[in-house]
PASEGU-560166 format. One record per residue: x, y, z of N, C-alpha, C in turn; residue in one letter. Coordinates in steps of 0.1 Angstrom, whole numbers, plus 5000, padded with zeros to 4 digits. Layout:
XYZXYZXYZA/...
***
This chain:
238708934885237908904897237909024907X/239309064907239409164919238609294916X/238409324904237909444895236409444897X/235709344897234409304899234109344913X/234909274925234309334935234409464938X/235109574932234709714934233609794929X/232609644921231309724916230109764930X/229409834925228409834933227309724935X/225809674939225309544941224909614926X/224109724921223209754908223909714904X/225409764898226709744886226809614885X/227109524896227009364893225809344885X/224809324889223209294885222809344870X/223909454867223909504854224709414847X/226009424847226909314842226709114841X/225909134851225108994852223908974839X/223109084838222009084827222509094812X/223709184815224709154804225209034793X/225209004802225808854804227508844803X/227908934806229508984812230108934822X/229308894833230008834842229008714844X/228908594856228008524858227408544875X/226608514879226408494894227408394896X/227408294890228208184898229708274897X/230208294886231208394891231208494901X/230608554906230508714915230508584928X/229808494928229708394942230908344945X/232108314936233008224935234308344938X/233808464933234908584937234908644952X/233408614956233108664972233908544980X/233808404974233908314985235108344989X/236108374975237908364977238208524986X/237408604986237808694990237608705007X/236108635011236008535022237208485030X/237408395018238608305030240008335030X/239908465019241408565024241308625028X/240408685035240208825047239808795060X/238708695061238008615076239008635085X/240008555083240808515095241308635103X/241508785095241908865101240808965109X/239508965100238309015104237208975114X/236808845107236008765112234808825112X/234508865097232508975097231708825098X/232208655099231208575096230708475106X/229908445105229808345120229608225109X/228608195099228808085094228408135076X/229608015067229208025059229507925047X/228207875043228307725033228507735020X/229807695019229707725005228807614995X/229507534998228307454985226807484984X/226507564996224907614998225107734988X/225907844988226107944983226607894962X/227407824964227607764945226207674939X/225807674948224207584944223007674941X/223107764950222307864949222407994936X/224008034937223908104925224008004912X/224007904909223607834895222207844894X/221107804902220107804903219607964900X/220108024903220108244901220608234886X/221308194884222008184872221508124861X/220308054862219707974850218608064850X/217908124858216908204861216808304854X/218008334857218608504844219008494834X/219508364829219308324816217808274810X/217108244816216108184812215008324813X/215308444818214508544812213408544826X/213408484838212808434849213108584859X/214108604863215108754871215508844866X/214508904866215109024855215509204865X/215609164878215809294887216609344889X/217009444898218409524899219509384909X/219009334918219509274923219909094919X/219209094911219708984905221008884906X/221308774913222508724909223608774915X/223308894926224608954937224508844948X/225308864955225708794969225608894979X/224808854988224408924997224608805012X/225408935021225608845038224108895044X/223908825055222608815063222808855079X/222608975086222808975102222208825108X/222908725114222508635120221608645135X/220508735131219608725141218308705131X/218808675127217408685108217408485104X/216108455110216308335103216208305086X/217008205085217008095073217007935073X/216107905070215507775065216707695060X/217407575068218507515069219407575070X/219707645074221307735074221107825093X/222107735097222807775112222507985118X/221607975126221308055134221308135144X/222608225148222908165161222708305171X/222408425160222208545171223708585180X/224708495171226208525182226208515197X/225208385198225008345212225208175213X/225708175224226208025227225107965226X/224108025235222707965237221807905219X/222407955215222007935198222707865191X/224007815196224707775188224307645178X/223607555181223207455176221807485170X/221207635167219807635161219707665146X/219307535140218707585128217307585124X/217007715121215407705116214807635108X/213507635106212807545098212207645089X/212207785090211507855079212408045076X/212208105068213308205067212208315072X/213308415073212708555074212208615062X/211208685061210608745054211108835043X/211908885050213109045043213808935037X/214308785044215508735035214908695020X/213708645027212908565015212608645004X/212508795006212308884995213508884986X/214508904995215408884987215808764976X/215808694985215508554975215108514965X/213508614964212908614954213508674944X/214508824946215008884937216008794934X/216408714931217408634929218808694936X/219008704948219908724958220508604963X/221808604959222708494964223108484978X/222908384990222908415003224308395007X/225408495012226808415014226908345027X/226108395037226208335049225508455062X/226008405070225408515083226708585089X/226208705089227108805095227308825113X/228508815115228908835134228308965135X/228108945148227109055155227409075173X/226909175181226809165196225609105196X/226108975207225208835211223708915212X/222808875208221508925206221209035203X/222209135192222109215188222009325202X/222909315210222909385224224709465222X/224909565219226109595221226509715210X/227309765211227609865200229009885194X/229309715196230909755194231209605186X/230309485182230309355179231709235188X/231409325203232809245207232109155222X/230709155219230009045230229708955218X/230108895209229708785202230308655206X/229908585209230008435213231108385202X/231108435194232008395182233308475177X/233908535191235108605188234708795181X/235708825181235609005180235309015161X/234409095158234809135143235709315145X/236309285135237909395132237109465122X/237709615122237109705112238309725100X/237509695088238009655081239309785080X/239009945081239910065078241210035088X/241309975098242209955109241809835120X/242909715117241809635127242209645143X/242609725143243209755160241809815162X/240809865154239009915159238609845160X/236809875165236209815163234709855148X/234109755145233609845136232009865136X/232209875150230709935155229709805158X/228609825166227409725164226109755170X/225009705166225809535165225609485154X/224909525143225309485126226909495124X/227609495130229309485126230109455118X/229209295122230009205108229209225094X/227909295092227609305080228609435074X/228509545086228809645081230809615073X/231109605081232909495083232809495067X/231709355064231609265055231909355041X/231009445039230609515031232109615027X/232309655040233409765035234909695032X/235009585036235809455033235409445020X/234509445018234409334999234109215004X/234309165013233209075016231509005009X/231109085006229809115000229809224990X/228909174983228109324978227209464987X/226509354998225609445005225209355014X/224609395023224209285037223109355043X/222509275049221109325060221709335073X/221209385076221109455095220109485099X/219709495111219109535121219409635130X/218309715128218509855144217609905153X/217909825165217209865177217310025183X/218810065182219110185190219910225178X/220410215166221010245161222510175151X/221710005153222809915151222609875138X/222210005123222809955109223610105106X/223110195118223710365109225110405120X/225210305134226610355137227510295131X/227410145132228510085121229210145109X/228010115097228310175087229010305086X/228210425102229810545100230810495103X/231010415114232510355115233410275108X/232610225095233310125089233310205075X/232510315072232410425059231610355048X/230310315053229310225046228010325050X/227410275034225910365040225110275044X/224110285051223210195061222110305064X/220810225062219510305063218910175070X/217910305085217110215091215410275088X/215010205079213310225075212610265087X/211510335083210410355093209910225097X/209810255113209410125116207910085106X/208509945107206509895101207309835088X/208309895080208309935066208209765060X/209809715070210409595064209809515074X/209809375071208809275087209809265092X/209209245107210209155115209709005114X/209408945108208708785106210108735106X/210308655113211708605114213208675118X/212808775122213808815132214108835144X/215108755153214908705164215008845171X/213908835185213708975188214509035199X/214609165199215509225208214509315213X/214109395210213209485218212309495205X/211009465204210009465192209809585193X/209309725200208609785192209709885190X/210809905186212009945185212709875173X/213009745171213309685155213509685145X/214209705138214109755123214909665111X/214509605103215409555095216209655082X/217209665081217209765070218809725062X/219309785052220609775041221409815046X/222609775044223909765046224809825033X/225309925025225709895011227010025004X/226910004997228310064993227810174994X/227210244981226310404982224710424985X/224510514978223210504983222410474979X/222510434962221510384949221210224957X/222810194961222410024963221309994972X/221510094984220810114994219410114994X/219210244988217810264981217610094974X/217810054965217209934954217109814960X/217909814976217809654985216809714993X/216509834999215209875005213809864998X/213909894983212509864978212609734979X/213409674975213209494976212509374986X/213409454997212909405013211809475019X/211209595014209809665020208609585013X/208309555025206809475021205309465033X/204409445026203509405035203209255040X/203009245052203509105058202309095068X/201308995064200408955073201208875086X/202108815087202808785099203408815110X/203408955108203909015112203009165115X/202409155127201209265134201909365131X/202909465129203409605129203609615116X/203709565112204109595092202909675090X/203609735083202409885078202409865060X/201309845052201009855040201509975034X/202410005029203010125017202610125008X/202210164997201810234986203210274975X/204210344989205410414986206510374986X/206710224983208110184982208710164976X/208910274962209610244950210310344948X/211810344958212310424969213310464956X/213710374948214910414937214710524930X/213210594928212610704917213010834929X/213910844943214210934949215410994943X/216410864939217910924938217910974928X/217711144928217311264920218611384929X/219411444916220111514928219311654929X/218611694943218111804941217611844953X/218211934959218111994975217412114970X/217412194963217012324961215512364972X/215712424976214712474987214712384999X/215412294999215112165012215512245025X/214612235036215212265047215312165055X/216712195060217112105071217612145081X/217312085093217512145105218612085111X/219412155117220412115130220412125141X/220012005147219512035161221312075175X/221312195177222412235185222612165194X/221612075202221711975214222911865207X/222811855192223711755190225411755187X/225211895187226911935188227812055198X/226811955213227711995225228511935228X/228711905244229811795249229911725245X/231011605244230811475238231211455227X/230911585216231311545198232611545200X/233311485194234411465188234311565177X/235711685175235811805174235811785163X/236911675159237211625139235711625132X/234711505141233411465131232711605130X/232711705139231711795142232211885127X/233511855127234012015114233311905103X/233311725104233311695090231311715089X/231011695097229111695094229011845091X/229311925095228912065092229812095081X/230612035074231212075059230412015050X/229411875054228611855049227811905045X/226511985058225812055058226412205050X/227512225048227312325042227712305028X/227712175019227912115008226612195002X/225312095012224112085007223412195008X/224412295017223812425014224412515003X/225212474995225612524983225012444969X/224412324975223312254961221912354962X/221612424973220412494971219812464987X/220112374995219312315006219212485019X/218412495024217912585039218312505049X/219712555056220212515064220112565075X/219712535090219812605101219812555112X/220112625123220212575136218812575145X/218712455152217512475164217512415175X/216712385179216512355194215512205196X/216212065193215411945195215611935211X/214511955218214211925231214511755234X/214611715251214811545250216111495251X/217011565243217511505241218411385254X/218511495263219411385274218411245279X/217411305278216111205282216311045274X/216811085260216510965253217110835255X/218910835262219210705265218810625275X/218110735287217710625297216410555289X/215510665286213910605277214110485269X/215410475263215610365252216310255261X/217010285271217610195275216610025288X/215510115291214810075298213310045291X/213410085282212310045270212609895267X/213909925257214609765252215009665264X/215609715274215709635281214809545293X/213809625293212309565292211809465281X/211409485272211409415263212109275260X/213509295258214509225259214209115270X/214209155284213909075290212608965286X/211808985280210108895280210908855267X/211308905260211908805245212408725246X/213408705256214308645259214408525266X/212808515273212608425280212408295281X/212408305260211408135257212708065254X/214408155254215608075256215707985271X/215307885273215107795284216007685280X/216407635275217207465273216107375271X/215007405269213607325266213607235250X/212707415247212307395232213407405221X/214207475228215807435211216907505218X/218007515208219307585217219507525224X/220707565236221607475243220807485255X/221307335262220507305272222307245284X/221907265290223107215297223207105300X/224506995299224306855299224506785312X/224406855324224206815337223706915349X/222506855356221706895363220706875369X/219906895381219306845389217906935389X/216806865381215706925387215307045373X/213907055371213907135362214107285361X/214207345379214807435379216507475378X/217007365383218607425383218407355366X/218107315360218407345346218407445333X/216807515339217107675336217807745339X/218307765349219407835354220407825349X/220707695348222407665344222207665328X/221307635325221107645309221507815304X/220707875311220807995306221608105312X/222108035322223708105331225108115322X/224707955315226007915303226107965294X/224607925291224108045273224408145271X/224308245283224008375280225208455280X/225508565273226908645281226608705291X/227508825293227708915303226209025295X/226909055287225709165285224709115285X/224109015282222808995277222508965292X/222608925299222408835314222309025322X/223209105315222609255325221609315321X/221409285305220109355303218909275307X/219009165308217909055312217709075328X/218809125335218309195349217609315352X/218709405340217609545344216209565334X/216009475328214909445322213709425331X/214409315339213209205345213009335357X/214409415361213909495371212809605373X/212909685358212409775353210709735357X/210709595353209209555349208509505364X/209309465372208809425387207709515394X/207209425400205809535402206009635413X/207009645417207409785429208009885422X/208509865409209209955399208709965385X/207509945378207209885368206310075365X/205310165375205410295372206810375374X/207210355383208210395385209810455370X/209610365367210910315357210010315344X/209410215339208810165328208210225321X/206710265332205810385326206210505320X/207310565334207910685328208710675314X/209310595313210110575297209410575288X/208010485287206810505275206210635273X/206210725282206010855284207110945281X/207910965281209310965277208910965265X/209310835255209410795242208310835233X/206710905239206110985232206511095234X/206911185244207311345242208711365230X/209411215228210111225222209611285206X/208811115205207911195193207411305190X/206711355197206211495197207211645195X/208211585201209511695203209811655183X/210211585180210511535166209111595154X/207911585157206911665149207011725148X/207111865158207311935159208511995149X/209511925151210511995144210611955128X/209511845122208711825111207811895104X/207711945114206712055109207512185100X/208712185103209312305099210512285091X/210912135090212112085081211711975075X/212311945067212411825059213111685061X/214711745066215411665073216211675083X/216411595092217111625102219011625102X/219911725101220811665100221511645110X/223111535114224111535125224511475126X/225511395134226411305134225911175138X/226711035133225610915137226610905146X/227310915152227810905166229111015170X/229210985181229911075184231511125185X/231811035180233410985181233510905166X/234810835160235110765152234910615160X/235410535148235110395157236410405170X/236010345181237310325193238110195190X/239310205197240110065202238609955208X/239309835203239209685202239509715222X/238609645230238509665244238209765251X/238209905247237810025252236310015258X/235610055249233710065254233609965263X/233909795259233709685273233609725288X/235009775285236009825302234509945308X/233810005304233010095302231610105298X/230409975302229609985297228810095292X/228510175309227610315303228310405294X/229910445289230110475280229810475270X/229810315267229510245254227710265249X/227110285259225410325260225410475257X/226210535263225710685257226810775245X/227210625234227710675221226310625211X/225210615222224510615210223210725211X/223810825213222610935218222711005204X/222910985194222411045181221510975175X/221710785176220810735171219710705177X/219510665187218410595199217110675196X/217110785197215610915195214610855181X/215810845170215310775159214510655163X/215110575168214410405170212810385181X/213010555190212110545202210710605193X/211110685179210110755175209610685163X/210810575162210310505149210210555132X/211110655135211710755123212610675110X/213310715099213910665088214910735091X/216310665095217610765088218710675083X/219510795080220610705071221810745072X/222910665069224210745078225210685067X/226110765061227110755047228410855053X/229010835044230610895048230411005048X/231111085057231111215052232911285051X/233711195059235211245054235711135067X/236611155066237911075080238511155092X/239111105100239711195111241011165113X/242011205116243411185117243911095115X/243111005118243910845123243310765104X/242610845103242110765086240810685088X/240010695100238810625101237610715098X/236910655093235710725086234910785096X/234210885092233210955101231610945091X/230810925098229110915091228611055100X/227411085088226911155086225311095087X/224811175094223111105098222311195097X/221411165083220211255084219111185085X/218211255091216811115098215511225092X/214311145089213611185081212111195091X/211211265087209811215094209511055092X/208411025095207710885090207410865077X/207910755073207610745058208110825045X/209610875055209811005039211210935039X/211310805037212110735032213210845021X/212110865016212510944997213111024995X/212411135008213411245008215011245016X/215011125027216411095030217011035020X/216410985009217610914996217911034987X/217011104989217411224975218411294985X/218111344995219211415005220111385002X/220511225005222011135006222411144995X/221511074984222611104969222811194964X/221611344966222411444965224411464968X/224311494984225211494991226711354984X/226111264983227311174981227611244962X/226811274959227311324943228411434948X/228211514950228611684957229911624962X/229911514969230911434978232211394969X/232011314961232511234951232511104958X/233611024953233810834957234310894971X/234010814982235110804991235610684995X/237110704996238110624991238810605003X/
***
C-alpha cells in the first residue's frame, strides 16, 4: 500500500490499466493514509468516505469494462473547497458556508470526473480563498507537511499540504494572486496556474473574477501537465473561457531548452529575497543554461506598482462577490434578530472572519463614489501597463524566470501578526494574475532549515507548452527531489 502512494497520478493510472493495482484499492490506501496524518495536518475540511469507496467501484468497472481508458483514470484526487460539488459539503473555509451544499458541480471538477477521477474530498484553504498562509480558515490551521511548526502557504494549502503529504495523488487549486504556485514552493509541489480563460470558473465560488484561475496541484510535472489537459475546456457557462485548439499540453514534456531564452527580471532579486532561495533559483537558471537555454538579466518595469494594483483590483471585486452572502438565499443566517437589517449585519458579522470582513471594507471603499477614480481606475490602469511591461519583455524571451516567493514557508502565526507583510510575499506572483499569464512553480532545492524553495517560470498567454517543456526539462537536469 505504502509503495503505491509514492507513485505519481500517470504511474497509478498505468498500474490501474494494468490491472496491477485497483482504484478501489489506491481509494482505500488514500483513505488510511487520510486518517493517519489529518489530525496532525488538517489539508481536509470534509471528507466522505463511503462517497469516495462508491465512487471508485463505479471507476473501477468502467476500466474494466474498456469505458476509461485515460491517463487519469481511477486516481484519487482532493478538490480546493471553493469549487462546487453536487451533494458533497461546500464551505469556502467559511463559517458563513458552513452548512452549504450545492446542487450542481464545477465544471473543471466535472471534467475530471469524466476522466474517471476519484473525489477524496475538499481541501482546507484561507476563508474565501483570501490569505497566503491557509491560517484564516474557519476550520482550524493546515500544517506543512516538511515541518509542521510552518505554514504551507495559501490559500490552496490544504491541496498543496495534501499532495506533498500523500494525501492524494494530485488536487485542484485556485489562483487569484498566486494561491496554487506559492504553496506548492512551500510545500515542494509543482502547481501551474493556466492562462486565464483556459480552465472555467463555472462553479467556482468567486474571489476576484477577472483574476481567477483554476489550475493542478501535483507531484511532477508530467502529472501536472496530464490534469491540465483534462481540466482545460471550453465552457459556454462561463463568459471568459477562451476556446483552445492547444490543449494537448502532455506532447510539451520534451527535454529541450536548446536556444530557449529566458529572462531574469533584476527587479526580482533585490530587497526582500531571501539570500538561500536567490542562490537556489539562479543554480537553477544556470542548470538550464547548461541544457542549452539563453539566459539573461533585464529590466521588468512595475514591479513595486503590482501589489497595490492587485490588492485593490481583488479587493474590489471581492467586495460585489461577496455580497449575495446575506443569511437569505443559503449559508448561515443568524438565529436571533430584529428586523431585516440587523440580520444582515449580524449574519454576516458572524459569518465572516477578520480577513475577509477587511477586504470587504477596502473593497467597498475602493469602489465608493468619492474614491472609485481615485483608487480603482488607477489600479485598472495599473494592471494594463503591467501587461504591456510583460509583452514587451515577450517579445524578446520565451520565459520568464524567478522565485515564487520570497522567503521559504514562515512560522505557524507570524504573517497574521503582520497583514501587509503577508500581502507583499506575494510580489513575484500577483503581476502574473493582473496580466492573466501561465506560470508554474516546482522545487528547486531547500534552505537550512530543510524547507523547500520553488522556482517560478511564467510564460506569455497561451504558451502553456513552453512552461512544461522548460519545467521538465529542468526537473530531469534536477533529479527526484526528496
Amino acid at each position: 500500500m505504502s509503495d503505491m502512494l509514492h507513485m505519481t497520478a500517470v504511474e497509478l493510472a498505468a498500474a490501474i490499466r494494468a490491472g496491477k493495482t485497483t482504484a478501489v484499492e489506491a481509494a482505500e490506501a488514500e483513505l488510511a493514509r487520510i486518517e493517519e496524518k489529518e489530525k496532525e495536518l488538517n489539508c481536509y475540511v470534509t471528507v466522505d468516505k463511503e462517497r469516495v469507496m462508491a465512487q471508485a467501484k463505479t471507476v473501477q468497472k468502467k476500466i474494466e469494462d474498456g469505458e476509461l481508458t485515460g491517463p487519469l483514470a481511477g486516481v484519487p484526487v482532493a478538490v480546493k473547497d471553493n469549487m462546487c460539488t453536487e451533494g458533497l459539503l461546500t464551505t469556502c473555509s467559511s463559517r458563513i458556508l458552513g452548512n452549504f451544499v450545492p446542487t450542481f458541480t464545477a465544471e473543471a471538477v466535472c471534467n475530471l470526473e469524466k476522466a474517471g477521477a476519484v473525489i477524496l474530498g475538499k481541501t482546507n484553504m484561507d476563508e474565501f480563498a483570501m490569505g497566503s498562509t491557509t491560517e484564516t480558515s474557519a476550520y482550524g490551521v493546515t500544517k506543512n507537511p516538511w515541518n509542521t511548526e510552518h505554514v504551507p502557504g495559501g490559500s490552496s494549502g490544504g491541496s498543496a499540504a495534501a499532495v506533498a503529504a500523500g494525501e492524494c495523488f494530485y488536487a485542484l487549486g485556485s489562483d487569484t494572486g498566486g494561491s496554487i504556485r506559492q504553496p506548492a514552493s512551500f510545500c515542494g509541489v509543482v502547481g501551474m496556474k493556466p492562462t486565464y480563460g483556459t480552465v472555467s470558473r463555472y462553479g467556482l465560488i468567486a474571489y476576484g473574477s477577472s483574476l481567477d484561475q483554476i489550475g493542478p496541484l501535483a507531484k511532477d510535472v508530467t502529472d501536472c501537465a496530464t490534469v491540465l489537459e483534462v481540466i482545460a475546456s471550453h465552457d459556454k457557462k462561463d463568459s471568459t473561457s477562451v476556446a483552445r485548439q492547444d490543449t494537448d499540453f502532455t506532447r510539451a514534456l520534451t527535454e529541450d531548452v536548446k536556444g530557449m531564452k529566458i529572462g531574469i527580471p533584476r527587479d526580482y532579486f533585490g530587497e526582500g529575497l531571501n539570500e538561500e532561495v536567490k542562490t537556489a533559483v539562479l543554480q537553477a537558471a544556470k542548470m538550464l543554461e547548461e541544457k542549452g537555454a539563453i539566459v539573461e538579466e533585464f529590466d521588468l518595469s512595475l514591479v513595486d506598482y503590482a501589489i497595490p494594483a492587485y490588492y485593490t483590483i481583488a479587493a474590489a471585486e471581492a467586495s460585489s462577490n461577496l455580497e449575495r452572502f446575506d443569511g437569505i438565499k443559503y449559508g448561515y443566517r443568524t438565529p436571533e434578530y430584529e428586523g431585516l437589517h440587523n440580520m444582515y449585519k449580524k449574519s454576516r458579522s458572524e459569518g465572516f472572519g477578520e480577513e475577509v470582513k477587511r477586504r470587504i471594507m477596502l473593497g467597498s471603499f475602493v469602489l465608493s463614489s468619492g474614491y472609485y477614480d481615485a483608487y480603482y481606475l488607477k489600479a485598472l490602469k495599473v494592471k494594463a501597463l503591467i501587461k504591456k511591461a510583460f509583452d514587451e519583455a515577450f517579445a524578446k524571451y520565451d520565459v520568464i524566470l524567478g522565485p515564487a516567493a520570497p522567503t521559504t514557508a514562515p512560522k505557524l502565526g507570524e504573517s497574521l501578526a503582520d497583514p501587509i507583510q503577508m500581502y507583499l510575499g506575494d510580489i513575484y506572483t500577483i503581476a502574473v494574475n493582473l496580466a492573466g499569464l501561465p506560470g508554474i512553480s516546482l522545487p528547486c532545492g531547500k534552505d537550512s532549515k530543510g524547507l523547500p524553495i520553488g522556482l517560478q517560470l511564467i510564460g506569455d498567454c497561451f504558451r502553456e507548452k513552453t512552461l512544461i517543456q522548460t519545467a521538465y526539462t529542468y526537473e530531469k537536469a534536477r533529479g527526484a527531489f526528496l
